[in-house]
Z-matrix of the N, CA and C atoms (Angstrom, degrees):
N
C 1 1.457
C 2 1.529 1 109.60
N 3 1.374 2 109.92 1 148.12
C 4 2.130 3 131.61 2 -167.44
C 5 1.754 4 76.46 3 -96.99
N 6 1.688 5 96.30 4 140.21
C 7 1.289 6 107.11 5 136.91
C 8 1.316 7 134.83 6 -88.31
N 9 1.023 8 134.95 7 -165.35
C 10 1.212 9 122.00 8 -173.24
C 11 2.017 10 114.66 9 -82.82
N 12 1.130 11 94.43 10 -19.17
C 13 1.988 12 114.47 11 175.24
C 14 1.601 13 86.95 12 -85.84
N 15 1.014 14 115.92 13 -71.32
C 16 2.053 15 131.51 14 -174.84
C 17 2.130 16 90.80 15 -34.75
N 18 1.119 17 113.73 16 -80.67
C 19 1.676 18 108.76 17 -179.91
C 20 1.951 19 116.22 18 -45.52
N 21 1.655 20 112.00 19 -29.45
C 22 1.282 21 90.12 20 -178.46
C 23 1.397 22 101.33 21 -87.74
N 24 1.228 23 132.99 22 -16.52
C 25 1.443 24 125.82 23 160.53
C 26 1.265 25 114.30 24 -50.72
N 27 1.219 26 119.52 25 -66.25
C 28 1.240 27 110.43 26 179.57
C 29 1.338 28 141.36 27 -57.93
N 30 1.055 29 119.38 28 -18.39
C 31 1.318 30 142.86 29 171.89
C 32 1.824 31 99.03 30 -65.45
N 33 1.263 32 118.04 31 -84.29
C 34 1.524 33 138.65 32 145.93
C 35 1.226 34 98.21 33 7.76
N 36 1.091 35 134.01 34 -49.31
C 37 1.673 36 134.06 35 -154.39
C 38 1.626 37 108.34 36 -107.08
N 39 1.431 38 102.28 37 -18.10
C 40 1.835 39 98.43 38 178.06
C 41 1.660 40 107.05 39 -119.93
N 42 1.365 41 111.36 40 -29.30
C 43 1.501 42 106.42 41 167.50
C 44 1.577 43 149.04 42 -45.12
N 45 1.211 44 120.27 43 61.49
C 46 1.666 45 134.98 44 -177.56
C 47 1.572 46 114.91 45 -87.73
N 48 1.553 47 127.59 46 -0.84
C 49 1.534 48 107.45 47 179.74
C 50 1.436 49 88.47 48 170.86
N 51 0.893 50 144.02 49 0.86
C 52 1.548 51 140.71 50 168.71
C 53 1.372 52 136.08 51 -163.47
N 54 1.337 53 119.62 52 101.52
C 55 1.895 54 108.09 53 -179.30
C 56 1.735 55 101.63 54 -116.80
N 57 0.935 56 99.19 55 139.61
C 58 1.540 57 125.94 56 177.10
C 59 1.554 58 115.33 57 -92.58
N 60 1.221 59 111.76 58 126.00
C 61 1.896 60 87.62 59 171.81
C 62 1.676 61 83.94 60 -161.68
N 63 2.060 62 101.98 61 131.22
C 64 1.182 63 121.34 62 -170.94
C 65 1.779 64 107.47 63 -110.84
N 66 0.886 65 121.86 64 111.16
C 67 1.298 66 140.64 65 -174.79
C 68 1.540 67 118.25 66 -106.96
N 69 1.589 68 111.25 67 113.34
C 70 1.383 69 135.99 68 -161.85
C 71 1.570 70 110.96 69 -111.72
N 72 0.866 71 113.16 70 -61.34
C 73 1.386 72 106.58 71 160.74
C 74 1.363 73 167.27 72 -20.66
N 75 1.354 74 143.07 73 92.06
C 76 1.354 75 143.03 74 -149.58
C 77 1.898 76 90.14 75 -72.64
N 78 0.484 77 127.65 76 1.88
C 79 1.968 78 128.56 77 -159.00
C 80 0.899 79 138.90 78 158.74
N 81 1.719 80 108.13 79 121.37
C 82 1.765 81 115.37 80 -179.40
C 83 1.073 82 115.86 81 -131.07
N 84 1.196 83 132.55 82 130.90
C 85 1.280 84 148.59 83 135.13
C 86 1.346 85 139.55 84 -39.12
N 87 1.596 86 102.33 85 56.97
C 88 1.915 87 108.35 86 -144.63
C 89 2.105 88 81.40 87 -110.39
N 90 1.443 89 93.20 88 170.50
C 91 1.632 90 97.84 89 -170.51
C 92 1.259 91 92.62 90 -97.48
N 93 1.006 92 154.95 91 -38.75
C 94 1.286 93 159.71 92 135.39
C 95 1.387 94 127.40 93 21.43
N 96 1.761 95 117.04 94 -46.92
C 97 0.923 96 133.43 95 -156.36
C 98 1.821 97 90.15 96 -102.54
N 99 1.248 98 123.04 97 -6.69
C 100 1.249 99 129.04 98 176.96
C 101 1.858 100 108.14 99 55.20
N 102 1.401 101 132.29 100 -118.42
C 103 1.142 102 130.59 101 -150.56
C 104 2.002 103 83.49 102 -131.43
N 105 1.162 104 115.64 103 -5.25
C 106 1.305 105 121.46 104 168.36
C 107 1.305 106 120.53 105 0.77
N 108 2.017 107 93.34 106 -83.17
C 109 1.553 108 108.44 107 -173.38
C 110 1.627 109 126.07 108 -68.67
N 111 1.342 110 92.80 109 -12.25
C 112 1.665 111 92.34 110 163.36
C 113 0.940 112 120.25 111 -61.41
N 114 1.453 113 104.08 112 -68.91
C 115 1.702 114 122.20 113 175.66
C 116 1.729 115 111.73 114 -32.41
N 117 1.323 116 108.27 115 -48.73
C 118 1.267 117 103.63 116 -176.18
C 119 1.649 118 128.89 117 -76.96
N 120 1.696 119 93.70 118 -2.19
C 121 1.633 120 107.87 119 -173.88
C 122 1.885 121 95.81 120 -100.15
N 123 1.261 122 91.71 121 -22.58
C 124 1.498 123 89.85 122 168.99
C 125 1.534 124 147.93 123 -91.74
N 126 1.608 125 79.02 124 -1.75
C 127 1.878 126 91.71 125 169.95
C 128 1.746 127 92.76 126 118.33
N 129 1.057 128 136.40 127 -38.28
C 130 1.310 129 128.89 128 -160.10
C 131 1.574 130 130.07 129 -35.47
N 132 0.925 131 132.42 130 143.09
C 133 1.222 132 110.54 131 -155.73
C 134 1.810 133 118.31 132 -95.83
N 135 1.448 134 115.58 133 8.41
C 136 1.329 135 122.18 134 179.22
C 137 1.657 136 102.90 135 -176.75
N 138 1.475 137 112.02 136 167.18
C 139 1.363 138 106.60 137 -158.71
C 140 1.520 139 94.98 138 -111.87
N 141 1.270 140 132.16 139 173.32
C 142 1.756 141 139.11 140 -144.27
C 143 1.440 142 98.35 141 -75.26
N 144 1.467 143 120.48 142 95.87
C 145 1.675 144 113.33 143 -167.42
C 146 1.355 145 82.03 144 -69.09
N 147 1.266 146 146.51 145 -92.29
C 148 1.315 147 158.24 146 -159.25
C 149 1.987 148 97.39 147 -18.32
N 150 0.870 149 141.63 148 -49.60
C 151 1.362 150 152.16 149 177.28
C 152 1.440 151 100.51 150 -69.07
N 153 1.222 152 133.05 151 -60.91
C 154 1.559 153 129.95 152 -150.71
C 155 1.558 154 92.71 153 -107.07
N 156 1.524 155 149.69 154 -23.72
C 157 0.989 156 120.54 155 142.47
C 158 1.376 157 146.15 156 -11.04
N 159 1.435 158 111.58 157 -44.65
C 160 1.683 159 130.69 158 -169.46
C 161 1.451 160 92.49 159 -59.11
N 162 1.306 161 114.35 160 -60.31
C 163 1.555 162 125.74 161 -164.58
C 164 1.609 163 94.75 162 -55.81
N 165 1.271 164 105.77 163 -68.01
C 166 1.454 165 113.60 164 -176.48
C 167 1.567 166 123.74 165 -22.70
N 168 1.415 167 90.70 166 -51.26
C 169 1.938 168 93.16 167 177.52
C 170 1.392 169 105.04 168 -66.11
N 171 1.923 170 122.09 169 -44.54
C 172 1.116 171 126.91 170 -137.34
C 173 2.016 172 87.14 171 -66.03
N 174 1.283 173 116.36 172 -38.46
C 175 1.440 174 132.72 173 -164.06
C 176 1.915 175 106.72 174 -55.99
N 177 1.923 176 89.60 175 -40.49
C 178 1.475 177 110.45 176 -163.69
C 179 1.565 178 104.28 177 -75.29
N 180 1.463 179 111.76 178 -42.44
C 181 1.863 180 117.64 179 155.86
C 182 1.245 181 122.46 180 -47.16
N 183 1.314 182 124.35 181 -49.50
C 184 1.304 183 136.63 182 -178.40
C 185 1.677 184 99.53 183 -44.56
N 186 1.541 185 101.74 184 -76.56
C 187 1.637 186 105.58 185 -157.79
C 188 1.913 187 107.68 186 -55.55
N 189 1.324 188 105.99 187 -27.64
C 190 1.052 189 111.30 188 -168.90
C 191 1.843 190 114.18 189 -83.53
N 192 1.138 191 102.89 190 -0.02
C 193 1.588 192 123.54 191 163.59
C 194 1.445 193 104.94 192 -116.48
N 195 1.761 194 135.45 193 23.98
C 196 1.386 195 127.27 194 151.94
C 197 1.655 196 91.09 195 97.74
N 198 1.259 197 105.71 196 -20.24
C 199 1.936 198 79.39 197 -156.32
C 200 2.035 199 88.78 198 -89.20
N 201 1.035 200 83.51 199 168.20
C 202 1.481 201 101.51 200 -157.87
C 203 1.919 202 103.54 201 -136.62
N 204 1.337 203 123.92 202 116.07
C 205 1.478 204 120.74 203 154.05
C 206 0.953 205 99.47 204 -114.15
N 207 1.961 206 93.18 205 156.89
C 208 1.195 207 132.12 206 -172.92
C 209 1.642 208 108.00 207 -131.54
N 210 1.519 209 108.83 208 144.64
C 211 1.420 210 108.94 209 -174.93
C 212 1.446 211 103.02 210 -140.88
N 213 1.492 212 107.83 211 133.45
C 214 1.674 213 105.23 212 176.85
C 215 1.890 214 109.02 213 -116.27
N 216 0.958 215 130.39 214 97.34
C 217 1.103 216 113.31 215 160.41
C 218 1.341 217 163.46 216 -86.80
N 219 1.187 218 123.20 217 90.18
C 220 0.990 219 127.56 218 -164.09
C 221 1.657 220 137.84 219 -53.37
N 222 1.245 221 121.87 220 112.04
C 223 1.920 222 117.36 221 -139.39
C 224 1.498 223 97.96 222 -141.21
N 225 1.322 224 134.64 223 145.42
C 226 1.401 225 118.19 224 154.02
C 227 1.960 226 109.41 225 -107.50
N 228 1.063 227 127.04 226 159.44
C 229 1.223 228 124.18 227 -176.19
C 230 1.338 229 104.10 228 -105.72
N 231 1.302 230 124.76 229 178.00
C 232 1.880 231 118.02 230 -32.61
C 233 1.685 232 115.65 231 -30.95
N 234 1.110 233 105.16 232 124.05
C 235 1.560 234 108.05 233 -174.17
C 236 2.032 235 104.74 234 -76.49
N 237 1.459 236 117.33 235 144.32
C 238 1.409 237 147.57 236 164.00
C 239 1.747 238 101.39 237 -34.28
N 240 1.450 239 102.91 238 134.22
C 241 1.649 240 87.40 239 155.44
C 242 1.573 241 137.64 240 -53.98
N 243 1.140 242 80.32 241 -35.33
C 244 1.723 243 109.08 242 174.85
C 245 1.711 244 107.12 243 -58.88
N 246 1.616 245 124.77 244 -18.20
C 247 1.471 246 120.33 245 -177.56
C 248 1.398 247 91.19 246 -122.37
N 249 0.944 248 145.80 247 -2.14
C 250 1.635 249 157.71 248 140.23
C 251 1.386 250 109.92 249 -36.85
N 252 1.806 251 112.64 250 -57.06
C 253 1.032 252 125.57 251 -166.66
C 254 1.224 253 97.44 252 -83.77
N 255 1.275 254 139.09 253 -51.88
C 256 1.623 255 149.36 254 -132.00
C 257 1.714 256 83.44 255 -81.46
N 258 1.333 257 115.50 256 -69.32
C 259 1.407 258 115.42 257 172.64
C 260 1.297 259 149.38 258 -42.85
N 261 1.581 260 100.71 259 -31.30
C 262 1.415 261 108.50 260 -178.65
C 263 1.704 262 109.60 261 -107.30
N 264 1.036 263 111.18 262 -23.51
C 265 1.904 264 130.94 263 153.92
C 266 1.229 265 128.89 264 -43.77
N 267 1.719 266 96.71 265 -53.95
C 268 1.138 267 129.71 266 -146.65
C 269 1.002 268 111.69 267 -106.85
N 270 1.751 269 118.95 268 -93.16
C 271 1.875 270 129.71 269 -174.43
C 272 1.325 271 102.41 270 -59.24
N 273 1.746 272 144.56 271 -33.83
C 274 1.097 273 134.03 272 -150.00
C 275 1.801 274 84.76 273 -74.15
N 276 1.152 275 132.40 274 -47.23
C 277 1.400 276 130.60 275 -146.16
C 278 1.932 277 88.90 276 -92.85
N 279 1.291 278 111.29 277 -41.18
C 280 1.414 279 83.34 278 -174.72
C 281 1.587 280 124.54 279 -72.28
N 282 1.369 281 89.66 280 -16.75
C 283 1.762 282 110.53 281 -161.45
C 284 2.055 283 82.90 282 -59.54
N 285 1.537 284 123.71 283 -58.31
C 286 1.005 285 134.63 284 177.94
C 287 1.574 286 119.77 285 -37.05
N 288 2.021 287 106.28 286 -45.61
C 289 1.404 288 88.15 287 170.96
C 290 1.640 289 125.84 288 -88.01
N 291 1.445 290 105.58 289 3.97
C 292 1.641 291 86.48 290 171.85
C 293 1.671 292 74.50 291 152.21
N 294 1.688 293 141.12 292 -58.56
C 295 1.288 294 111.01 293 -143.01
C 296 1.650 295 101.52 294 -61.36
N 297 1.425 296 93.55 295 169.07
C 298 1.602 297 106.33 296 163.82
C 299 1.761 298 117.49 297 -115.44
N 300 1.194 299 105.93 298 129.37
C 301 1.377 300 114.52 299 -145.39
C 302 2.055 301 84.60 300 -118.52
N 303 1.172 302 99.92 301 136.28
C 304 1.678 303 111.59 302 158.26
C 305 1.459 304 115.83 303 -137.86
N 306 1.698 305 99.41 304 151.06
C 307 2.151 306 100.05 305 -166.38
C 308 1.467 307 75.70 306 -115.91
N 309 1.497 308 120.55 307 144.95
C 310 0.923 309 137.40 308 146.67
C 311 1.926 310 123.25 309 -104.97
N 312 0.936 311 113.26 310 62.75
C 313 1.544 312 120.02 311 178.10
C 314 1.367 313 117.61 312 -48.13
N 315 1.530 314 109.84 313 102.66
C 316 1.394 315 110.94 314 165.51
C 317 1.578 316 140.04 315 -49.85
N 318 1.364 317 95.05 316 -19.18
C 319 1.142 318 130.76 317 -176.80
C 320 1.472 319 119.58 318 -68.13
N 321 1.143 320 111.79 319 -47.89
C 322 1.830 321 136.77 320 -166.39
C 323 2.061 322 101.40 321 -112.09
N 324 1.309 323 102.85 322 -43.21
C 325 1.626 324 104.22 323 -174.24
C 326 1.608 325 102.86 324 -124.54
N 327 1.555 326 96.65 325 152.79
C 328 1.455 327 103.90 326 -178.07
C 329 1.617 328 109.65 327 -71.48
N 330 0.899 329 121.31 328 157.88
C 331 1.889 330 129.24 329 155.71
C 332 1.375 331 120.12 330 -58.15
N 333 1.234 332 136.59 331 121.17
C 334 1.783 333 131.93 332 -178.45
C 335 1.473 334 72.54 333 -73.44
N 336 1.453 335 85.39 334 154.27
C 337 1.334 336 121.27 335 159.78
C 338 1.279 337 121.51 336 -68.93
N 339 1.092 338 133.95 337 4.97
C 340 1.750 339 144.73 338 -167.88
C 341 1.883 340 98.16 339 -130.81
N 342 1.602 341 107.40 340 10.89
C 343 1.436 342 119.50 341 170.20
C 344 1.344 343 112.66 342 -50.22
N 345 1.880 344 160.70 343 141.80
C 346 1.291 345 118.88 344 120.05
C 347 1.553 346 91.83 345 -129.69
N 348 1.402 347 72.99 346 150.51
C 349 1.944 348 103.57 347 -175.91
C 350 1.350 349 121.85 348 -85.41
N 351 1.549 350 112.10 349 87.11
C 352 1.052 351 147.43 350 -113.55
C 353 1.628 352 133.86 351 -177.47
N 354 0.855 353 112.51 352 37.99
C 355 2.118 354 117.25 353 176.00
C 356 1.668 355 99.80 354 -23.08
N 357 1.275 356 100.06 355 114.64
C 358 1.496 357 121.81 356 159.35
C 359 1.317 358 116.31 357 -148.10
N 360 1.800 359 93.58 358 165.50
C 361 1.089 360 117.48 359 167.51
C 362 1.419 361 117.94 360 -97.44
N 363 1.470 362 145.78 361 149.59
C 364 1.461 363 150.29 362 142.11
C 365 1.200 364 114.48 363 -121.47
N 366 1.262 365 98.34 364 119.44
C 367 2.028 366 114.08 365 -177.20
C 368 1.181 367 111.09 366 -107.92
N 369 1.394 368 131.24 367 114.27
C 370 1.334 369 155.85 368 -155.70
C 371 1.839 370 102.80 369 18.18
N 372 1.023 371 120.35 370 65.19
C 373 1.419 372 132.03 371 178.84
C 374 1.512 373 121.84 372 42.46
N 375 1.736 374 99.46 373 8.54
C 376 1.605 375 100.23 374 165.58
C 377 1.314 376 121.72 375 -108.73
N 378 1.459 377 117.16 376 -4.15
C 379 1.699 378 106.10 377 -158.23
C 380 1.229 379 85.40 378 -121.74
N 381 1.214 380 126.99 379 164.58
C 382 1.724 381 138.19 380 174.40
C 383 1.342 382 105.88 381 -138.05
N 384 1.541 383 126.26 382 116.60
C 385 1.754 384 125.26 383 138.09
C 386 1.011 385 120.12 384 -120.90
N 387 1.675 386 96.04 385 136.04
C 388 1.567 387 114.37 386 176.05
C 389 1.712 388 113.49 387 -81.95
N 390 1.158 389 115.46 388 109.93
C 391 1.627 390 122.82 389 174.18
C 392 1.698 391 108.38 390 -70.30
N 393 1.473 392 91.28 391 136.03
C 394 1.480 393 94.57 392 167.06
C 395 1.344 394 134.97 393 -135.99
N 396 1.177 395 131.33 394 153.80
C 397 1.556 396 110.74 395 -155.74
C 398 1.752 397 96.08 396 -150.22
N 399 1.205 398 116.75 397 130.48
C 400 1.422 399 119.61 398 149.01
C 401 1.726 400 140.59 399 -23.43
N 402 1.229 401 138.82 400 149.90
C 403 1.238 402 124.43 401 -167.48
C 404 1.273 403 95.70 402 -70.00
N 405 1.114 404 145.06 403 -16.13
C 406 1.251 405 137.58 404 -158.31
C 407 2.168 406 103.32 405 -108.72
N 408 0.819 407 108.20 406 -16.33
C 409 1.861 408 117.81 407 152.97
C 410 1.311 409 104.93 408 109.08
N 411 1.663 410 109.53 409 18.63
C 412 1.987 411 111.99 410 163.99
C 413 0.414 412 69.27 411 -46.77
N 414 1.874 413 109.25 412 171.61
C 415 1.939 414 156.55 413 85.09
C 416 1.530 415 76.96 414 -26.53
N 417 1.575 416 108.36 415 128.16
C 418 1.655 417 134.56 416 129.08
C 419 1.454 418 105.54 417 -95.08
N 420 1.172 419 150.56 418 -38.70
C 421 1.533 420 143.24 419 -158.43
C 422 1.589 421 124.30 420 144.81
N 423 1.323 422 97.01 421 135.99
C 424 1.569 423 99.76 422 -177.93
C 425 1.687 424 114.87 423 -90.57
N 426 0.846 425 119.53 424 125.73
C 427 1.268 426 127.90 425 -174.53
C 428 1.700 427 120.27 426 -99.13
N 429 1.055 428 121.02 427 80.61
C 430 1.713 429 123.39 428 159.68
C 431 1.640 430 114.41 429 -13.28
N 432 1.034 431 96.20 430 131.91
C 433 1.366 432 110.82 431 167.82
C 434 1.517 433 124.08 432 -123.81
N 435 1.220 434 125.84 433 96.97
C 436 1.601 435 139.28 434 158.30
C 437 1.785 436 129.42 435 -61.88
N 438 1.435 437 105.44 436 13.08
C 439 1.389 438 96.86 437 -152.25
C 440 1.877 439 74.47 438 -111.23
N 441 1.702 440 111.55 439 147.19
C 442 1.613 441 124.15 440 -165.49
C 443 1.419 442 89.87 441 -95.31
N 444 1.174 443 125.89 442 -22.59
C 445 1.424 444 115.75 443 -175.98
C 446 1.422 445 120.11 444 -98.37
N 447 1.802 446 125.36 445 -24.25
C 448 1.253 447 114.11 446 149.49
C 449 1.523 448 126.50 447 -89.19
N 450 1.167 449 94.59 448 22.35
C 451 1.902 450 99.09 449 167.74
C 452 1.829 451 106.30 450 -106.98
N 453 1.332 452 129.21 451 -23.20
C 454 1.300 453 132.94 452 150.92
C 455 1.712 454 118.30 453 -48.91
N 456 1.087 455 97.96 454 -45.56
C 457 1.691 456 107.76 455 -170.36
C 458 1.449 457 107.01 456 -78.00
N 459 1.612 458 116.08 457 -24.45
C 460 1.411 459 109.20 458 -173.13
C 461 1.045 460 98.80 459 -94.35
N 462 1.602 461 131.13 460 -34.75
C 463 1.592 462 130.48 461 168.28
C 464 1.448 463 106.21 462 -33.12
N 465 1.368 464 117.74 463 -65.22
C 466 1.259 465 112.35 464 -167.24
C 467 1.641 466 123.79 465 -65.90
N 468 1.535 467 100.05 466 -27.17
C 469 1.623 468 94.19 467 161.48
C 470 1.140 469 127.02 468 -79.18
N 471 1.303 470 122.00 469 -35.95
C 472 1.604 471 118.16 470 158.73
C 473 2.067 472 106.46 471 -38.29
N 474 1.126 473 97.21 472 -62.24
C 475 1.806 474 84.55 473 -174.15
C 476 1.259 475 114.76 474 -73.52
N 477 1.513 476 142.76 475 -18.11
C 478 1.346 477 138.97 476 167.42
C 479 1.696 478 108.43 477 -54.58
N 480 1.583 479 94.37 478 -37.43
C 481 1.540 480 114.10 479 -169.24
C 482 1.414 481 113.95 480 -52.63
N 483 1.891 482 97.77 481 -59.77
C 484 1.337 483 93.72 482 179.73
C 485 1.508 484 115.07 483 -69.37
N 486 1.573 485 124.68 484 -37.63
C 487 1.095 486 121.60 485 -166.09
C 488 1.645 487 120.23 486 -44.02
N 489 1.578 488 105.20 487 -37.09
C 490 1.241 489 120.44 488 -159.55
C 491 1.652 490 93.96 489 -93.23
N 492 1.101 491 117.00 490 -26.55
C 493 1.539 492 108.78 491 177.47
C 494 1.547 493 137.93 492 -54.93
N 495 1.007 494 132.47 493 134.29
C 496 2.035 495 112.69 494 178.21
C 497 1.131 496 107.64 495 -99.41
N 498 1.398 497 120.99 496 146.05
C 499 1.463 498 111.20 497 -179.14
C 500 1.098 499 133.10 498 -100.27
N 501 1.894 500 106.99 499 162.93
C 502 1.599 501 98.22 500 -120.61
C 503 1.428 502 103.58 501 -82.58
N 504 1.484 503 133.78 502 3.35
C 505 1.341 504 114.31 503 168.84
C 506 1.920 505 118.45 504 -86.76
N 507 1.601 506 93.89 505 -14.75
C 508 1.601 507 93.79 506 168.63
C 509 1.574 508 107.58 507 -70.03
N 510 1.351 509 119.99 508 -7.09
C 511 1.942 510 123.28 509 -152.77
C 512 1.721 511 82.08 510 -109.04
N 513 1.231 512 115.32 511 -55.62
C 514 1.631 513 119.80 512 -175.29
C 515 1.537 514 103.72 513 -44.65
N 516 1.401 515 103.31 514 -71.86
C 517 1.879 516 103.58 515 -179.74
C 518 1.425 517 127.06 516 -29.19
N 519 1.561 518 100.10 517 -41.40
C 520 1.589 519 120.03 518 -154.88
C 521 1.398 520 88.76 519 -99.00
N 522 1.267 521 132.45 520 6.66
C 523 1.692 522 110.43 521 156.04
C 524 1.752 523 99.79 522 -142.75
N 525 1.275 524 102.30 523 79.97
C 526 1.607 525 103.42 524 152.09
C 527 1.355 526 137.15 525 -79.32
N 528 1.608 527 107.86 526 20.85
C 529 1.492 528 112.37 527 170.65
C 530 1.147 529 92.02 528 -86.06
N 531 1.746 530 149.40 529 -56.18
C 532 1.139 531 163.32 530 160.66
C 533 1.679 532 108.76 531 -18.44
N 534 1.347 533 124.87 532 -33.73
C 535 1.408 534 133.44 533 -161.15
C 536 1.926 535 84.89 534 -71.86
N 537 1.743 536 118.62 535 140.19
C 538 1.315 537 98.26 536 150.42
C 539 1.705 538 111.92 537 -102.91
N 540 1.560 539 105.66 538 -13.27
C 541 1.872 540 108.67 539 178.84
C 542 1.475 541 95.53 540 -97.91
N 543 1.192 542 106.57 541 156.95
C 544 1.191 543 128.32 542 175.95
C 545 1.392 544 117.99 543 -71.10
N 546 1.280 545 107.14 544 -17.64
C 547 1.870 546 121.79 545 174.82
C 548 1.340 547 110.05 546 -101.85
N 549 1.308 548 126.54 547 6.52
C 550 1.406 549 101.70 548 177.32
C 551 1.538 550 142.93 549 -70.10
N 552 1.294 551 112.85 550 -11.89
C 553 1.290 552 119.82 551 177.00
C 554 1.677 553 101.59 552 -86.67
């Protein structure tokens, strides 16, 4: 098992033109998000630019060296505060620096059958980690995967994933009951 420094290394070391990352989850408890979701449960009016900047450039380097992420998330609606926040915090600003973000709503669209429910990573369509997290929505550890036949199967859900996904600023617009600022889309 990757720690959480151990996975951005690793990632770092195979990433040249494509990362994939499939997101299942209504809620995490990642350090990342810093004091964010408070703030945002508390009315605040924007999330720690000075903090989430870093990422921001790191995203804005990326595209501008070819490499390109992609994120599908998988959600059913009415969406969590916690995907309230993640989205309007979160995808609106990254979607801006370059990632490309897709919602797959269980809710509104069916599941491909090449679905599994499942947080991963895919690094340029050769490497596979399975993320894992506590009931409560730690990171416990990312786990590598070497096996040729569950790296086929996740390929194909990664692309069913995106295929079936809408993207997420057409998904943001189309639910402004979900918005809590008036600017979020």
């Amino acid at each position: 098992m990757l720690d959480e420094d151990q996975l951005g290394a690793y990632i770092d070391d195979r990433f040249t033109r494509r990362l994939f990352r499939l997101e299942t989850h209504d809620f995490l408890d990642v350090g990342s998000d810093g004091d964010d979701f408070q703030r945002y449960l508390a009315g605040q009016p924007g999330p720690d630019m000075a903090r989430k900047s870093a990422w921001l450039d790191v995203l804005r380097s990326e595209v501008a060296e070819g490499k390109y992420t992609y994120r599908v998330h998988v959600v059913r609606s009415p969406l969590t505060d916690y995907l309230r926040f993640d989205f309007e915090w979160g995808y609106v600003h990254n979607e801006e620096a370059g990632e490309r973000i897709g919602i797959l709503d269980l809710a509104e669209r069916d599941a491909p059958r090449e679905l599994i429910d499942h947080d991963f990573w895919l690094i340029d369509d050769e490497h596979l980690v399975l993320m894992h997290y506590d009931d409560r929505g730690r990171f416990t550890g990312a786990e590598p995967v070497d096996d040729v036949n569950e790296l086929a199967r996740y390929q194909a859900c990664a692309q069913a994933a995106w295929s079936a996904a809408q993207p997420f600023g057409d998904y943001w617009r189309g639910h402004p009951d979900a918005w809590r600022d008036s600017h979020a889309a």
